[in-house]
C-alpha positions as CSV (number, residue, x, y, z in Angstrom):
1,X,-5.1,-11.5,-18.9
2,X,-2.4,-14.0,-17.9
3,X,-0.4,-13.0,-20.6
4,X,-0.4,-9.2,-19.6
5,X,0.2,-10.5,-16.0
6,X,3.0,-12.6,-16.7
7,X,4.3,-9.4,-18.8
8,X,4.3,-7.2,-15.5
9,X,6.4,-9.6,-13.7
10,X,8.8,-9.8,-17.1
11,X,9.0,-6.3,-17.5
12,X,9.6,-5.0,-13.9
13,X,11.5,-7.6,-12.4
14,X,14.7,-5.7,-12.3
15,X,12.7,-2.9,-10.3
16,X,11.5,-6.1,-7.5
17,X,15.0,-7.2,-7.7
18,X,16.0,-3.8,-6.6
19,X,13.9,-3.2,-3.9
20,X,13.7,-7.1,-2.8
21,X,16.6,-6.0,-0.3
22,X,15.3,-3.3,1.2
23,X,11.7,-5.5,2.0
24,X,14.0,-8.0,3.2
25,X,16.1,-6.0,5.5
26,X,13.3,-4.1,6.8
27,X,11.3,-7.6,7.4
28,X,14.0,-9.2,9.2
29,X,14.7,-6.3,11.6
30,X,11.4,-7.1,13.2
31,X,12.6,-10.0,14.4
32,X,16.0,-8.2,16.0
33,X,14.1,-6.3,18.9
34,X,13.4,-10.2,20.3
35,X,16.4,-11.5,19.6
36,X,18.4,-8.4,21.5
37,X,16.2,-7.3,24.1
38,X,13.9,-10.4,25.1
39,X,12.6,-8.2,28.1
40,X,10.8,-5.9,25.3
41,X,7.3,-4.8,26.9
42,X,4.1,-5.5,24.8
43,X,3.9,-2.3,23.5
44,X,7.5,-1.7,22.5
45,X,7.1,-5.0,20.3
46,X,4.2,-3.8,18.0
47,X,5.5,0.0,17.7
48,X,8.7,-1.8,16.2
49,X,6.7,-4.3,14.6
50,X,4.5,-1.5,13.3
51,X,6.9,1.2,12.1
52,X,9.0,-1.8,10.0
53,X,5.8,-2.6,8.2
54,X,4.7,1.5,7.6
55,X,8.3,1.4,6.2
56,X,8.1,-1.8,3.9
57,X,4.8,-0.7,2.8
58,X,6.3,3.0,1.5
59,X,8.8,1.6,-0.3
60,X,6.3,-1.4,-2.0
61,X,3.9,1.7,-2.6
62,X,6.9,3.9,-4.7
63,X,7.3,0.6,-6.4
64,X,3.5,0.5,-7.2
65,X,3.2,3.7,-8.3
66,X,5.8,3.6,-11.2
67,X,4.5,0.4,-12.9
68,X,2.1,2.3,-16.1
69,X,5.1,4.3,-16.7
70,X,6.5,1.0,-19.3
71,X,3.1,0.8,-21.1
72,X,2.9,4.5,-22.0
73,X,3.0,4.8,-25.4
74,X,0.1,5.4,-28.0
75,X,1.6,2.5,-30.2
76,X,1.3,-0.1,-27.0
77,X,-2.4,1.8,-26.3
78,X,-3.4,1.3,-30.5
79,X,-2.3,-2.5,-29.5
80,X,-4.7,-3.2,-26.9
81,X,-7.6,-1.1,-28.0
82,X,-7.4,-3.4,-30.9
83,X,-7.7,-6.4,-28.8
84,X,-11.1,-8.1,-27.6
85,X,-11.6,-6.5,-24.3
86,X,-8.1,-5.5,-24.8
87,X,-8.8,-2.3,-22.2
88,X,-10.3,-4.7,-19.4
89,X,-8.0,-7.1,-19.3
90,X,-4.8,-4.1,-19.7
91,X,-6.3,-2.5,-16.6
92,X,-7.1,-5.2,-15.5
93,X,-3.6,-6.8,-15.2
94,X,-2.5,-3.6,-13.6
95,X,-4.7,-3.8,-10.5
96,X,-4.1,-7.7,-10.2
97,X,-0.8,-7.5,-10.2
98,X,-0.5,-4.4,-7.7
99,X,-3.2,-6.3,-5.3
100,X,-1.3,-9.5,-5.5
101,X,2.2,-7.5,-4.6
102,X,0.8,-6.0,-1.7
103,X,-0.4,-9.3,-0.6
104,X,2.2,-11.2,-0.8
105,X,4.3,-8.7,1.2
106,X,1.6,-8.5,4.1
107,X,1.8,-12.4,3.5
108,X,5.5,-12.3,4.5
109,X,5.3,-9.7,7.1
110,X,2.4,-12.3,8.6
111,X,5.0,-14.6,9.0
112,X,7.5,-12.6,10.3
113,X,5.3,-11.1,13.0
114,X,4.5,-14.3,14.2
115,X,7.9,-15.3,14.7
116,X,8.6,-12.4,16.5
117,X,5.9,-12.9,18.8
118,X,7.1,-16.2,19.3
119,X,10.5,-15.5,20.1
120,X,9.3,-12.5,22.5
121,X,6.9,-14.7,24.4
122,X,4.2,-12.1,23.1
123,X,0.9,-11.8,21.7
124,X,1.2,-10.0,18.5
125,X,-2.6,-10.1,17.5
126,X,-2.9,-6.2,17.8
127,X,-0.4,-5.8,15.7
128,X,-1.3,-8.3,12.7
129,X,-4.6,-5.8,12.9
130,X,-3.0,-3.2,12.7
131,X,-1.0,-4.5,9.6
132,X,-3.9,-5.7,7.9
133,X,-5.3,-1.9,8.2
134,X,-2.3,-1.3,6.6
135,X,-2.9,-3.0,3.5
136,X,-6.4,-2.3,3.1
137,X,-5.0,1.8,3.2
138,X,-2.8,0.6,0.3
139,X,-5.3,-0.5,-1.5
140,X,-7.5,2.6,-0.6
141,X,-4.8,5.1,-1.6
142,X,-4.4,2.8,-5.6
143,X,-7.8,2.8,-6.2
144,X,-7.9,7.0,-5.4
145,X,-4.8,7.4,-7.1
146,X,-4.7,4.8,-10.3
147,X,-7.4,6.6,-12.2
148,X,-5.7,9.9,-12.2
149,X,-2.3,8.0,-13.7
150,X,-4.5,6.6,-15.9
151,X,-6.0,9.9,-16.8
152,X,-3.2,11.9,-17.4
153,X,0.0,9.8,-17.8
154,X,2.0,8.8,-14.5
155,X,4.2,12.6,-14.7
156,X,0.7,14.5,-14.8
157,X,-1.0,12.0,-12.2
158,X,2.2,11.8,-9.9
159,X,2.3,15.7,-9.7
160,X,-1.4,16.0,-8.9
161,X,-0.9,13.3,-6.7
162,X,2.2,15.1,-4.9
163,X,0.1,18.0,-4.6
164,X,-2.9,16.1,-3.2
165,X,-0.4,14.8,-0.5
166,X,1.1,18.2,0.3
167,X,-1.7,20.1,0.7
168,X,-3.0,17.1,3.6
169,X,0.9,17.0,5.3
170,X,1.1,20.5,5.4
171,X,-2.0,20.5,7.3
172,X,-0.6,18.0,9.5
173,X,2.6,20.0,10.0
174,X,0.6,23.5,11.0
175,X,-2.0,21.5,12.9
176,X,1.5,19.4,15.0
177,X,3.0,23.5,15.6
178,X,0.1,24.9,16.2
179,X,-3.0,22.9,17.4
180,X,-4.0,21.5,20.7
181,X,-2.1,17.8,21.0
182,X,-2.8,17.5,24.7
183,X,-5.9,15.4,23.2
184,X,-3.8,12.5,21.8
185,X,-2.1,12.4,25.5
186,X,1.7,10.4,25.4
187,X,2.4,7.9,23.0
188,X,1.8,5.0,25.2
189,X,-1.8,6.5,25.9
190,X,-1.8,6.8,22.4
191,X,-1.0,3.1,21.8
192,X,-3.3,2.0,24.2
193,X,-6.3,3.6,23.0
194,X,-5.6,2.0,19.4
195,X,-5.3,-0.7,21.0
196,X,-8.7,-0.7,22.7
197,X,-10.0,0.6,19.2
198,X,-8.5,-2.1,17.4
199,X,-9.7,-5.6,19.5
200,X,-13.2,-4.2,20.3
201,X,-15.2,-7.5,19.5
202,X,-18.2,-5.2,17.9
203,X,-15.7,-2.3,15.8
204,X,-17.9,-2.6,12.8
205,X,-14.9,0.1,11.6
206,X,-12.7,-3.0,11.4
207,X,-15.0,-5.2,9.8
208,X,-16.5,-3.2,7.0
209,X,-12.7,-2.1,6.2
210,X,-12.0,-5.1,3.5
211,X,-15.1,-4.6,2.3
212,X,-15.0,-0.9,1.5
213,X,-12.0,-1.1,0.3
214,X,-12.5,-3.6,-2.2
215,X,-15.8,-2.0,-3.2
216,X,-13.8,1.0,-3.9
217,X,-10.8,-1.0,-6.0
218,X,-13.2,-2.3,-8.1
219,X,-15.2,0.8,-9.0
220,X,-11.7,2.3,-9.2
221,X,-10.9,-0.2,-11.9
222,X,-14.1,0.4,-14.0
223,X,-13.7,4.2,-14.1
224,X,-9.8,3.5,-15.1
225,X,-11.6,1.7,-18.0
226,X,-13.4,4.9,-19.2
227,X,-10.6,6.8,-18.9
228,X,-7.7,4.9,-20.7
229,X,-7.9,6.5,-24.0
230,X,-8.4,10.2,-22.7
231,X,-4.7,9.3,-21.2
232,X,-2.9,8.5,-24.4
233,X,-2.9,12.3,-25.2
234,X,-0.3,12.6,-22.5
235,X,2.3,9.9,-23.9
236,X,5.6,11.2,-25.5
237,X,5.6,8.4,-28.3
């Protein structure tokens, strides 16, 4: 299992050198509203704080989503099958090291929002919840979305994926032309109603998230398990 971890970080260390920057930049900048405009309300803080992390998250999830592409190949899946628990610990390694990416980013971004509360003279509590939210939803969205790479190869599983996501934005888009927004009010209603949501003391929502969620990753895992040999009949080699 170490071995297969440790080959993740080998293999795709280019791609995290790549997109390093762009986590970087996009971490730092929440500490820029403080410096420039120490008079920022509250409010203005976490939506900035907020949007940054939505954004740093994205770009960690494209980076997430690409990793089984390297390991496609039915000489690499003849490998591991032959291996004692060569499937377990294969899969295995995957979820690991996609868990322990997230993490460390929120990790960072933790950091960063505390120092940006600091600097602001704010209390940034609502918005480390809201960022925590935020990583259990990453995790939600690989454990709905890993099988189906695994299942049918990462072009099949992307596609169905894409699909998946269209079909759910688009009703988002006719719903924002179309339906009745006068129920979500102005965004700073908006903001304060999450905000009630978020630091009620007794929001059994917020405390059964991690739970769920990891629930959910690890049945995710086992049913990847059952279906990693149905997907070598979509590798090219």
């Amino acid at each position: 299992m170490f071995g297969l971890l440790y080959k993740e970080l080998i293999i795709h260390k280019k791609q995290l050198l790549m997109i390093s920057p762009v986590l970087v930049f996009f971490s730092i900048w929440c500490i820029v509203p403080p410096l420039t405009s120490p008079d920022l309300s509250e409010w203005e803080l976490i939506l900035v704080l907020t949007l940054c992390s939505i954004i740093t998250i994205l770009t960690l999830a494209m980076f997430e989503m690409g990793i089984f592409e390297a390991d496609e190949m039915k000489k690499w899946q003849a490998f591991i099958v032959s291996t004692p628990d060569g499937i377990k610990n294969q899969i295995g390694a995957k979820y690991i090291f996609n868990a322990a990416l997230s993490c460390s980013v929120v990790t960072v971004l933790l950091i960063i929002y505390q120092s940006a509360g600091a600097l602001n003279g704010t209390d940034v509590t609502i918005g480390i919840i809201i960022l925590m939210q935020l990583l259990w939803f990453q995790l939600f969205l690989r454990a709905l979305e890993t099988p189906f790479i695994i299942r049918f190869g990462s072009k099949q599983g992307n596609l169905i994926r894409m699909i998946i996501i269209g079909v759910i934005a688009f009703g988002f888009v006719v719903y924002g032309l179309f339906g009745d927004l006068s129920i979500f009010g102005s965004l700073k209603d908006f903001l304060e109603w999450a905000n009630d949501f978020l630091t009620k003391s007794n929001n059994y929502f917020l405390m059964l998230t991690p739970g769920a969620t990891l629930v959910l990753y690890y049945i995710s895992y086992r049913i990847s398990c059952r279906l990693y040999l149905k997907g070598g009949e979509y590798y090219d080699k």
